[in-house]
N, C-alpha and C positions, 0 to 999 in steps of 0.2 A: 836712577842709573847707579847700579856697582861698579866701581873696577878695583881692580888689584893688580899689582904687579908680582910676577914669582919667577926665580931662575929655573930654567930647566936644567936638571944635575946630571941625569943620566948619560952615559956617552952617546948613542946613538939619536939623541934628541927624538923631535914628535915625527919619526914614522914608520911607515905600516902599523906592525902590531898595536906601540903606544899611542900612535893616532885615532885607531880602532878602539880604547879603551877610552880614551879623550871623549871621543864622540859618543859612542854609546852611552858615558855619562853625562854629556853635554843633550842628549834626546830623553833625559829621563826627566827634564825640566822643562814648564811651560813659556819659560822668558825666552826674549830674543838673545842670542849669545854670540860674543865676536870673542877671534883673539887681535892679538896686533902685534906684529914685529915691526919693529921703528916705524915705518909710516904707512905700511901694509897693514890692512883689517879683510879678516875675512871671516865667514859665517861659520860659528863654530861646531853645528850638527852638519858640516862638509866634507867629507873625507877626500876629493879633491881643492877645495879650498884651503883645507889646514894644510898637504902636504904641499901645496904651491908654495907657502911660506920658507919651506925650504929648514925649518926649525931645529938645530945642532945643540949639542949639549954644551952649556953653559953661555945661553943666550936666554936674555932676559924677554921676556912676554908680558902682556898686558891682558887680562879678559874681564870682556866687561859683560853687563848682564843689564836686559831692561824689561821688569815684567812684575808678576805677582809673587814672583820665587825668587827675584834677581839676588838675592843676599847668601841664600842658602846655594844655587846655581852657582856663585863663582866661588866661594868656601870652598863646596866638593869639589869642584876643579883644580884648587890651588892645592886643593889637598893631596889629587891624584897626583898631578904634576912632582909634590915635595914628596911623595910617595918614591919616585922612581917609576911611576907607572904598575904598581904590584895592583892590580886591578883586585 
């Protein structure tokens, strides 16, 4: 199991669009993948799941990764995320 933690910077935090980028990237890996807002985990190839989280800019997230990718799986994620979402 991977995890990481990464601020979300953007203002509009994880949704719609950035959500959309989130997950398409999060479905490009064969591991299982969660995110977690303080003690919320939800399935992160979920596009209603990630938006329950409710996810604002400048809240800290957790995702974690368990699988044959899991390393490379939450990298590109952290990486979108410190992106700004620039898909």
């Amino acid at each position: 199991m991977c995890v990481k933690e990464v601020l979300v910077e953007n203002q509009v935090g994880l949704h719609a669009r950035p959500a959309t980028f989130f997950i398409q990237k999060a479905n490009e890996f064969r591991s299982s993948i969660w995110v977690e807002k303080e003690e919320r985990r939800v399935n992160a190839k979920s596009l209603l799941g990630v938006l329950s989280l409710g996810i604002t800019g400048g809240t800290n997230i957790k995702i974690l990764a368990d699988g044959s990718d899991e390393d490379e799986a939450v990298e590109s994620l952290v990486m979108l995320v410190k992106s700004g979402f620039a898909s």
